[in-house]
Rosetta silent file (secondary structure, phi, psi, omega in degrees, C-alpha in Angstrom):
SEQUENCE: XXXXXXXXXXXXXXXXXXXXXXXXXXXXXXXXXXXXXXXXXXXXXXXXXXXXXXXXXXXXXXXXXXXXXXXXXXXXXXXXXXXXXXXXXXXXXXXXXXXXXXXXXXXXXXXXXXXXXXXXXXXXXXXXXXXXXXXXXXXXXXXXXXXXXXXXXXXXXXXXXXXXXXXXXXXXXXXXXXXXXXXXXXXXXXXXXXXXXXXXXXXXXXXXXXXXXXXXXXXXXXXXXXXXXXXXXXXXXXXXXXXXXXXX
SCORE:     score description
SCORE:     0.000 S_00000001
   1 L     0.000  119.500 -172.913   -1.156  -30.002  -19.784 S_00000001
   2 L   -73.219 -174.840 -145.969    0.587  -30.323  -16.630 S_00000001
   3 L  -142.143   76.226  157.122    0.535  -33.979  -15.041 S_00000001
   4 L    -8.196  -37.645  166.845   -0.773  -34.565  -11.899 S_00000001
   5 L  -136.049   38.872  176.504    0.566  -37.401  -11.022 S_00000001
   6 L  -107.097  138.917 -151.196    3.936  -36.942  -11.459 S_00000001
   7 L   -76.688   95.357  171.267    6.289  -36.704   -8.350 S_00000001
   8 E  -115.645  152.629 -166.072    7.666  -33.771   -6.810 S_00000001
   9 E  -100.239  155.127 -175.841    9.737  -33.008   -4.070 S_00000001
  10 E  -123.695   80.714 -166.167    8.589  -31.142   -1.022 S_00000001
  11 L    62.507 -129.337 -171.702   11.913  -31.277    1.378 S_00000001
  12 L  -101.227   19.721  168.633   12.801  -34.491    1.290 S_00000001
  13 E   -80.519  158.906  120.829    9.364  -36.104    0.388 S_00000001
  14 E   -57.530   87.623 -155.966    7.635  -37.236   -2.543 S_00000001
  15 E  -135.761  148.617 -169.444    4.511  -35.702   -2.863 S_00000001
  16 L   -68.283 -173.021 -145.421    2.118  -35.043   -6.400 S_00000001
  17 L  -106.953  -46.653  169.661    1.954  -31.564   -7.846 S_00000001
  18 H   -59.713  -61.343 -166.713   -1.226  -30.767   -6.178 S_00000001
  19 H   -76.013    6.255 -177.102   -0.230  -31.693   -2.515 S_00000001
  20 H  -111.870  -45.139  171.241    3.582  -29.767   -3.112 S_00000001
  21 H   -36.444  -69.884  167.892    1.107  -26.652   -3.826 S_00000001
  22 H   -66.759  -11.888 -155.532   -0.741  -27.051   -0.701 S_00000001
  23 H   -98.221  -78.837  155.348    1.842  -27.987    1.275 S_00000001
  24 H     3.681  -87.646  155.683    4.061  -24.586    0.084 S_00000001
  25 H    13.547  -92.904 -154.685    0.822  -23.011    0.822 S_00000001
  26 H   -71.050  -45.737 -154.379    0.308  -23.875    4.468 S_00000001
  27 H   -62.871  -52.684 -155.747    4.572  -23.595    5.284 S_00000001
  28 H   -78.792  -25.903 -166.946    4.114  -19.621    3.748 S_00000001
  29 H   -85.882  -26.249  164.003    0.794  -18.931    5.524 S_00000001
  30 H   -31.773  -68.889 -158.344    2.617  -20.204    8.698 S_00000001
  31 H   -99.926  -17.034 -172.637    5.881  -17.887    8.813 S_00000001
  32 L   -58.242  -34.864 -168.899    4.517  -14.752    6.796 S_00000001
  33 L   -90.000  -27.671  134.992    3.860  -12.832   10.012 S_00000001
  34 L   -65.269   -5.030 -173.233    7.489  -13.528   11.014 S_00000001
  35 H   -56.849  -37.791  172.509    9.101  -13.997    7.771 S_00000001
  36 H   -74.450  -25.936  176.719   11.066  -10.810    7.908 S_00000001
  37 H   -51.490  -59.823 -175.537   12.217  -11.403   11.525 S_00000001
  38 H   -40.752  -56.970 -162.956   13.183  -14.924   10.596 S_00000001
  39 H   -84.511  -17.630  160.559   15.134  -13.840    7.793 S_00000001
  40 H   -41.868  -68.500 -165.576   17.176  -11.183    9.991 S_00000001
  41 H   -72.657  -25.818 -178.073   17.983  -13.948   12.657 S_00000001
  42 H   -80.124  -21.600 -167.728   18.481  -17.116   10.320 S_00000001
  43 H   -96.909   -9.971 -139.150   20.967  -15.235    7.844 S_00000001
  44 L    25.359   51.622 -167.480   22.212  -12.916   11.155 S_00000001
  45 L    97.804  -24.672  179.506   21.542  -10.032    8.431 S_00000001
  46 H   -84.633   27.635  155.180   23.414  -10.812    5.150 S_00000001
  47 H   -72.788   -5.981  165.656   20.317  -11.190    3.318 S_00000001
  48 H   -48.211  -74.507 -172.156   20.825   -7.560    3.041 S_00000001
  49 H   -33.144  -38.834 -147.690   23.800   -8.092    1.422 S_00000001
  50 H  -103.317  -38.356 -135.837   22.953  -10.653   -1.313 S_00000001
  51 H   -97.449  -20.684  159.571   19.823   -8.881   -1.963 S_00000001
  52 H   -87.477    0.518 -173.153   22.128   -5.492   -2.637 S_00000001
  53 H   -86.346  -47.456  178.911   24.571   -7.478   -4.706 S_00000001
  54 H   -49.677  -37.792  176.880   21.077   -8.267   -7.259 S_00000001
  55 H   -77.561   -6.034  159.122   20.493   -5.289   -6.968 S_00000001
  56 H   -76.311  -31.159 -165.743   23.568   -4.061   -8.551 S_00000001
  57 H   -90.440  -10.635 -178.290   22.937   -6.642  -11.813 S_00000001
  58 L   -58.770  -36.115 -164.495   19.348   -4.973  -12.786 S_00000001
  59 L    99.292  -22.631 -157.763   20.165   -2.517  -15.220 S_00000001
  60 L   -68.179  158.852  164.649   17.115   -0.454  -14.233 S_00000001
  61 L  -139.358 -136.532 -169.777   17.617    2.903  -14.684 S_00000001
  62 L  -108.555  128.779  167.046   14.017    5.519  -14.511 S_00000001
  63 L   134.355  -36.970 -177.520   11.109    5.166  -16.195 S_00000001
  64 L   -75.888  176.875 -179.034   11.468    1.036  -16.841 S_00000001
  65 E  -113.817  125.496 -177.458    9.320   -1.652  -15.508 S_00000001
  66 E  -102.105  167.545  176.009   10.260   -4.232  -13.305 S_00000001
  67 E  -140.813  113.495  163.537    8.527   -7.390  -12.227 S_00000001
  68 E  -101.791  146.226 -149.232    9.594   -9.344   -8.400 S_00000001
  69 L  -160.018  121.277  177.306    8.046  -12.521   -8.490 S_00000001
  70 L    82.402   14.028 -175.547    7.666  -14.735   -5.241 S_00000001
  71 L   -38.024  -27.518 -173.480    7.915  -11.016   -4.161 S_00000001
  72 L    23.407  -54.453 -148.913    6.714  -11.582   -0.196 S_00000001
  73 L  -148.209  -27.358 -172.609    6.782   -8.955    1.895 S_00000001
  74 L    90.491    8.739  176.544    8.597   -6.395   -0.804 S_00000001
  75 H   -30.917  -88.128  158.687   11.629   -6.104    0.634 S_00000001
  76 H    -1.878  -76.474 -170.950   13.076   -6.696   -3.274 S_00000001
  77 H   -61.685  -74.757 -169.541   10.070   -4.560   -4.730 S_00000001
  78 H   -65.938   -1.527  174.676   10.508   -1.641   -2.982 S_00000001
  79 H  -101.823  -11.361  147.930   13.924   -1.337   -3.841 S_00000001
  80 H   -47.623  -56.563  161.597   13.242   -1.775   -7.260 S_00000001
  81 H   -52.722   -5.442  168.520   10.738    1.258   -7.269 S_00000001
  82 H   -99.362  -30.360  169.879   13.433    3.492   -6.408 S_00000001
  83 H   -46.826  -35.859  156.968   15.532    2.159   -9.199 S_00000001
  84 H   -89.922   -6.307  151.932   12.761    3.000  -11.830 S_00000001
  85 L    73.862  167.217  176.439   12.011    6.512   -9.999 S_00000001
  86 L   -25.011  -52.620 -166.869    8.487    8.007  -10.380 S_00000001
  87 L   -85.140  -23.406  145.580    7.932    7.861  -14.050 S_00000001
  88 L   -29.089  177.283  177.749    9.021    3.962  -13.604 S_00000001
  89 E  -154.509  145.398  160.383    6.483    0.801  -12.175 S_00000001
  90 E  -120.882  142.331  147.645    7.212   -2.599  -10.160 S_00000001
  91 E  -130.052  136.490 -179.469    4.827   -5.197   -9.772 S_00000001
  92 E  -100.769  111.876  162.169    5.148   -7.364   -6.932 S_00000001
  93 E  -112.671 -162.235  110.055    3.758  -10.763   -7.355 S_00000001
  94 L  -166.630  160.221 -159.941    3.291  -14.112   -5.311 S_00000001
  95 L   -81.947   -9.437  177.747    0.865  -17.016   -4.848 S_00000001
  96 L  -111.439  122.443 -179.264    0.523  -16.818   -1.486 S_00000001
  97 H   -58.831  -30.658 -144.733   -2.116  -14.139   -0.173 S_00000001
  98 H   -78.941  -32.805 -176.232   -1.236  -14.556    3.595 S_00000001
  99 H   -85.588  -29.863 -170.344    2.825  -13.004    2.069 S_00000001
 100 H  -100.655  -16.331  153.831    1.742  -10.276   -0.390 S_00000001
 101 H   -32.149  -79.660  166.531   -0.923   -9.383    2.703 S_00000001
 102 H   -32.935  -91.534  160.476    2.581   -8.711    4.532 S_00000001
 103 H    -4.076  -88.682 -173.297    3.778   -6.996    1.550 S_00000001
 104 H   -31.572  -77.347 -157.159    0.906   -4.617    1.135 S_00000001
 105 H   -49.371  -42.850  164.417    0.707   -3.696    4.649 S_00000001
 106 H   -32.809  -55.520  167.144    5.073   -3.220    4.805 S_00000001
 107 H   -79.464    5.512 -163.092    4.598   -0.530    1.991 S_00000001
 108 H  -102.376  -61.858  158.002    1.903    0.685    3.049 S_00000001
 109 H   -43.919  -35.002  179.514    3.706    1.638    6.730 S_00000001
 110 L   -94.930   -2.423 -148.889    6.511    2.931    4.767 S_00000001
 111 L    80.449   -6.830  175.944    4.995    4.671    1.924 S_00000001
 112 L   -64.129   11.838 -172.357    6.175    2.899   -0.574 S_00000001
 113 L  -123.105   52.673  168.878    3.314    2.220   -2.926 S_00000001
 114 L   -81.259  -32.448  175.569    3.592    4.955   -5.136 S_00000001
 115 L  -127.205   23.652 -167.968    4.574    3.149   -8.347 S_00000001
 116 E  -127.773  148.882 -156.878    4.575   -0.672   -7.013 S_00000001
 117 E  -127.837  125.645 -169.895    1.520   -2.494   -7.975 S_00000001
 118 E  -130.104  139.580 -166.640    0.786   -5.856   -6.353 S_00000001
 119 E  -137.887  127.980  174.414   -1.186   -9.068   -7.859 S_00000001
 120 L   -99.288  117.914 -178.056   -1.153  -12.632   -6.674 S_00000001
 121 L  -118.596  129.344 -178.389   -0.160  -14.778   -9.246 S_00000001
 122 L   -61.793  134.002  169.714    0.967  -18.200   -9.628 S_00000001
 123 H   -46.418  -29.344 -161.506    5.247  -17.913  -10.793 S_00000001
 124 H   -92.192   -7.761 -164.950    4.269  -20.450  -13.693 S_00000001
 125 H  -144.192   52.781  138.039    1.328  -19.159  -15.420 S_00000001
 126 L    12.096  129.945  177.946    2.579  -15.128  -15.481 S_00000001
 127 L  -136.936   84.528 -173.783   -1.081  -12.872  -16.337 S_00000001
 128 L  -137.013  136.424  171.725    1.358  -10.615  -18.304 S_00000001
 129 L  -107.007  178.170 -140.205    1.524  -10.035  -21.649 S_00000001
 130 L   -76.000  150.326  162.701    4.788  -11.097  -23.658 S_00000001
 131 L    60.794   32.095 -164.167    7.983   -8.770  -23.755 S_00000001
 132 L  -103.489  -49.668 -170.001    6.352   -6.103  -21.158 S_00000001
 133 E   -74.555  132.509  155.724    9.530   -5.946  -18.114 S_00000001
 134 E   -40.815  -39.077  178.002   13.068   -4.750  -18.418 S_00000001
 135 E   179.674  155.520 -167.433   14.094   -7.307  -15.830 S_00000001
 136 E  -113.410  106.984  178.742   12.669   -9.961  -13.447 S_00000001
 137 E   -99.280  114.817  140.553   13.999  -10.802  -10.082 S_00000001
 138 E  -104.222  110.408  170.435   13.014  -13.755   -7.982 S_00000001
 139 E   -74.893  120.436  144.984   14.445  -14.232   -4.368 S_00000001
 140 L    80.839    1.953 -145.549   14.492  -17.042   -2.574 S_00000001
 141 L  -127.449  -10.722  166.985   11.120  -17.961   -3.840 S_00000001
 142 L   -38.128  -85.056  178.365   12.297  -20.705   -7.055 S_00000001
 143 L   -39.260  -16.792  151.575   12.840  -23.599   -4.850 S_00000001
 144 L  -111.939    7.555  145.203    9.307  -23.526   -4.108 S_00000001
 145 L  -108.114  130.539  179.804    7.809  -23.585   -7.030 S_00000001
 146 L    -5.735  -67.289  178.951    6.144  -26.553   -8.207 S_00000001
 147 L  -129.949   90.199 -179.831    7.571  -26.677  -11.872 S_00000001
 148 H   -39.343  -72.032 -169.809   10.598  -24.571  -11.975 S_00000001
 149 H   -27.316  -52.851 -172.317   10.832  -24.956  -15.898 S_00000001
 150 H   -62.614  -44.585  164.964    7.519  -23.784  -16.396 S_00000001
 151 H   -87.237  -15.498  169.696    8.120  -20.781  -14.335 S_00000001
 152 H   -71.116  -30.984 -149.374   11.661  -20.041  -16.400 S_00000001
 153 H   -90.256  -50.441 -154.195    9.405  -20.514  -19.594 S_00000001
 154 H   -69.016  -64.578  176.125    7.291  -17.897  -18.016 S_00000001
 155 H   -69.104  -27.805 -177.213    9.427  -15.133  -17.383 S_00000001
 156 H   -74.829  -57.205 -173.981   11.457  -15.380  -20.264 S_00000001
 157 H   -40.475  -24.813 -149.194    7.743  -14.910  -22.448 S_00000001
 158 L  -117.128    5.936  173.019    6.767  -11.784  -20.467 S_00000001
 159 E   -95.286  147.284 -167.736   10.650   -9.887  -20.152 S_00000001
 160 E   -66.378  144.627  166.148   11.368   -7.324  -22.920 S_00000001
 161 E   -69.236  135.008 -179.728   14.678   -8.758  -25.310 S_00000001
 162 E   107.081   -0.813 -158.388   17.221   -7.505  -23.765 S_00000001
 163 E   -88.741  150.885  163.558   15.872   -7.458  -20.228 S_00000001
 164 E   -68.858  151.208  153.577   17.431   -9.191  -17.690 S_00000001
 165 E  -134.212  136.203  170.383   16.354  -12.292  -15.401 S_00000001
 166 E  -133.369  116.450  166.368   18.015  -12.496  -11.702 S_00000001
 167 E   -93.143  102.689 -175.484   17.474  -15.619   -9.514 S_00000001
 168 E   -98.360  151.573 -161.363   18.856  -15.079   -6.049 S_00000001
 169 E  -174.305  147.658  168.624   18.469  -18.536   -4.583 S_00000001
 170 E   -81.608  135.172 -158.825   20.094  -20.747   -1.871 S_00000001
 171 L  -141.872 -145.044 -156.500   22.377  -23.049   -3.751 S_00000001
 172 L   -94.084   87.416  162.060   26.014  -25.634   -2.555 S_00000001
 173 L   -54.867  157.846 -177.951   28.308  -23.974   -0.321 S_00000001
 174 L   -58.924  168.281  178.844   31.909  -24.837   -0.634 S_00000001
 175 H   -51.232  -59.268 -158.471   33.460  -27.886    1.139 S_00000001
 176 H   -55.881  -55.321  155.998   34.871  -26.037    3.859 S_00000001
 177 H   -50.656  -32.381  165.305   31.737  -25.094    4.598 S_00000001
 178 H   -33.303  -79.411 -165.558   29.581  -27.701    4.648 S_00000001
 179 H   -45.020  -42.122  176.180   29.276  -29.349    7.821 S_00000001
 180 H   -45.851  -51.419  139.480   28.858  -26.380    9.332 S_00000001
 181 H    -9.628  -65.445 -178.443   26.240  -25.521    7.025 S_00000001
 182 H   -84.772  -34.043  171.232   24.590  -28.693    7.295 S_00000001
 183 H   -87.824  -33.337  168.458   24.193  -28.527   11.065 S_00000001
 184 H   -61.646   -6.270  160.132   23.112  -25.142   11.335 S_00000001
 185 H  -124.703   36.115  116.578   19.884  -25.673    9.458 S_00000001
 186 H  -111.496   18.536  162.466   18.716  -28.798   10.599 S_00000001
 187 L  -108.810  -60.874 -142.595   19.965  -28.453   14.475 S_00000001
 188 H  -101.228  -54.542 -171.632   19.775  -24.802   15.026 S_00000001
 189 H   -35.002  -62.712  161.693   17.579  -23.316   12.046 S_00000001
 190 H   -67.845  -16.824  137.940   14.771  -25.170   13.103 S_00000001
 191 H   -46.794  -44.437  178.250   14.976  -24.255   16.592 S_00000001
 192 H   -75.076  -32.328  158.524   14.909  -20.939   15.758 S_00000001
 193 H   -83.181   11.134 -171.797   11.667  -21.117   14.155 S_00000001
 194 H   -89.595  -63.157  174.403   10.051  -23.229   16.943 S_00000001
 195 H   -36.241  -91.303 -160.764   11.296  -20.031   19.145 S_00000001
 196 L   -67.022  -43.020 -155.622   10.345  -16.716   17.066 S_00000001
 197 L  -104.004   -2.966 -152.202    8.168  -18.635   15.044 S_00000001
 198 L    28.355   63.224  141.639    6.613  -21.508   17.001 S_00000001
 199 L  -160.813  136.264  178.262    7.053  -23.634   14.156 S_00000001
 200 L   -93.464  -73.752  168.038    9.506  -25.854   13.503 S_00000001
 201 H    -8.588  -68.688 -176.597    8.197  -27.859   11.049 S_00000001
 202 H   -68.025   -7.197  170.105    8.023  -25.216    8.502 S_00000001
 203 H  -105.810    6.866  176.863   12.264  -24.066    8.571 S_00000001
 204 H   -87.578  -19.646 -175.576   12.941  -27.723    8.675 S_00000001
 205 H   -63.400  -43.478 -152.435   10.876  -27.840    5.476 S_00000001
 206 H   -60.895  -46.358 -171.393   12.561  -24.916    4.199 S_00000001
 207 H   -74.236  -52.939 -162.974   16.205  -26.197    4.730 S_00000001
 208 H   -49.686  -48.889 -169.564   15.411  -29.764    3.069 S_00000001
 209 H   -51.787  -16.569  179.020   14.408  -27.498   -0.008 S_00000001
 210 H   -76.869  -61.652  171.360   17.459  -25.671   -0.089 S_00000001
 211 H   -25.513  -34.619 -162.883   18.979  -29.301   -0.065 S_00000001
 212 L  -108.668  -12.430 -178.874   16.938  -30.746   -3.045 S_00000001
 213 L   -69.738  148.801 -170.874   16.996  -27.374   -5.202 S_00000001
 214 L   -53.746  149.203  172.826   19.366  -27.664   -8.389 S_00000001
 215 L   -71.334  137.880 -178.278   23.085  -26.691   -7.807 S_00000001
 216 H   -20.298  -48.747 -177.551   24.698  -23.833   -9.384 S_00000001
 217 H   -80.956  -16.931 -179.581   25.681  -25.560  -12.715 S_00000001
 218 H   -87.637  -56.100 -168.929   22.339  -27.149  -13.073 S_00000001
 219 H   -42.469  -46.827  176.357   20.175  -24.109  -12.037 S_00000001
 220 H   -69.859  -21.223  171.529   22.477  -22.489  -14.834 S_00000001
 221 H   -76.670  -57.372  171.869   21.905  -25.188  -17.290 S_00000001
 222 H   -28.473  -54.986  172.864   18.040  -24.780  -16.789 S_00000001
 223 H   -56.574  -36.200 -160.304   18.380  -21.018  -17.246 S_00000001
 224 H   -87.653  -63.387 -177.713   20.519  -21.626  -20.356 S_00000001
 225 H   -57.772   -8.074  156.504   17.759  -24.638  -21.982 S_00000001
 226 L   -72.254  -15.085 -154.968   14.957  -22.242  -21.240 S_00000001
 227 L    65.529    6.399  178.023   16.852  -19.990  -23.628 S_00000001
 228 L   -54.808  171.528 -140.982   17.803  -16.778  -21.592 S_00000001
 229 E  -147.627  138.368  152.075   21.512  -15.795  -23.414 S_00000001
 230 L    78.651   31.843 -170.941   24.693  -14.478  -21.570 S_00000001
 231 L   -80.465  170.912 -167.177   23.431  -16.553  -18.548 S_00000001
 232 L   178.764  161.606  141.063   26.394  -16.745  -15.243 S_00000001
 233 E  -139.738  170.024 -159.562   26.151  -16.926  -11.806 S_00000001
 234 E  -143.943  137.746 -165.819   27.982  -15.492   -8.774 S_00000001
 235 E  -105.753  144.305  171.899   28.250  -17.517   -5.545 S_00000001
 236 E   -96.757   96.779  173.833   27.754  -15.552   -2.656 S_00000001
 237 L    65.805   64.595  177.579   29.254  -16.238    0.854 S_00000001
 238 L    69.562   -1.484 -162.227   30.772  -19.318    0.055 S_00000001
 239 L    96.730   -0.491 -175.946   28.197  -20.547   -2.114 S_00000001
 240 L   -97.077  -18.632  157.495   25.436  -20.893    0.189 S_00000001
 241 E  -111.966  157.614  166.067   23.973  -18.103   -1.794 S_00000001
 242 E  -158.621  142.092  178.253   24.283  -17.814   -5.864 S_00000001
 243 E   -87.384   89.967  139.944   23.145  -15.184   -8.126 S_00000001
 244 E   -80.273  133.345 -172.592   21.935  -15.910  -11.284 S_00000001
 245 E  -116.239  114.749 -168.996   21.755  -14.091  -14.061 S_00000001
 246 E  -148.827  162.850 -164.408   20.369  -14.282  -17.913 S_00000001
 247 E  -124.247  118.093  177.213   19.227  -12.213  -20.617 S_00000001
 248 L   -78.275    0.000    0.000   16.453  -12.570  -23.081 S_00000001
């Protein structure tokens, strides 16, 4: 039974497990109608990059089933349905309507929804049954859920043995990097959404979160004590991105 009134962080706050929900919530129903812009101008494009590097570690070939989870808009998800080809499936999930709205409409403008199937779902409580995906991706979307374990626990139950899980995730950049790092997303990052996005609030949230989410080796110890097998990660651009990877 989860515990209500135990203490989670929300950027750099302390706020209960209900009020880090809503709070999530409100930041995603904010930025979803800009969220794709946003991530073009805050990354100046290499989320392309990282998100083709994951996309090298799937495994998929045609005909399996994939699952993106914290899926938003479908960038992820649609590139996944060409990786499982016709006779293949995706399902694109996340908890926020106001993102897989965005999603829907994105494939929908492109054509894309021939085999991708999309359901809003919490990451922690899966409505899957056990062993059904080849491999699991979540982008970007970990550090905002409520009880990361609980969503590791999750994913491992509903991935096939043998299947893959890949967590692309903002993690530590190297030393070198840092300061720089550190001023561009709490000087300029939140500027930028006050501009494009007229909110500020919500990328300053988003940069504390990068800040308070576990660090490569712990995100990999987590992966490894959930029990995925053959687990690694690969830092990306200094470290400011890292790939994880694990196998049930």
């Amino acid at each position: 039974m989860k515990d209500e009134q135990k203490e989670h962080d929300f950027g750099f706050q302390k706020v209960s497990e209900t009020e880090k929900t809503e709070k999530v919530t409100e930041v995603f129903d904010s930025v979803a109608g800009k969220y794709d812009l946003m991530n073009d101008l805050m990354s100046l494009g290499i989320h392309r990059f990282w998100k083709k590097f994951t996309l090298m570690h799937t495994g998929l070939t045609e005909g399996m089933i994939a699952l993106d989870v914290a899926g938003g808009t479908g960038d992820l998800a649609e590139a996944l349905a060409k990786q499982v080809g016709k006779s293949g499936s995706v399902i694109l999930t996340d908890i926020n309507a106001s993102m897989l709205s965005e999603g829907r409409n994105k494939l929908l403008d492109k054509g894309s929804f021939n085999n991708i199937t999309l359901i809003q779902s919490n990451a922690e409580e899966l409505p899957f049954e056990d062993n059904t995906f080849d491999c699991i991706t979540i982008a970007f979307g970990l550090r905002n859920v409520t009880n990361k374990e609980e969503a590791l626990k999750s994913m491992l139950n509903v991935l096939k043995p043998g299947g893959k899980l890949l967590v692309l995730e903002f993690s530590k950049p190297n030393e070198l990097l840092t300061p720089l790092y550190d001023f561009y997303s709490f000087n300029v990052l939140p500027k930028l959404g006050e501009w494009v996005a007229n909110d500020s609030d919500s990328y300053k949230y988003l940069a504390e979160s990068i800040r308070m989410h576990p660090d490569q080796d712990k995100l990999l110890t987590m992966i490894n004590n959930t029990g995925f097998a053959s687990s690694e990660y690969f830092n990306l651009t200094g470290g400011i991105v890292a790939l994880h990877v694990g196998q049930k």
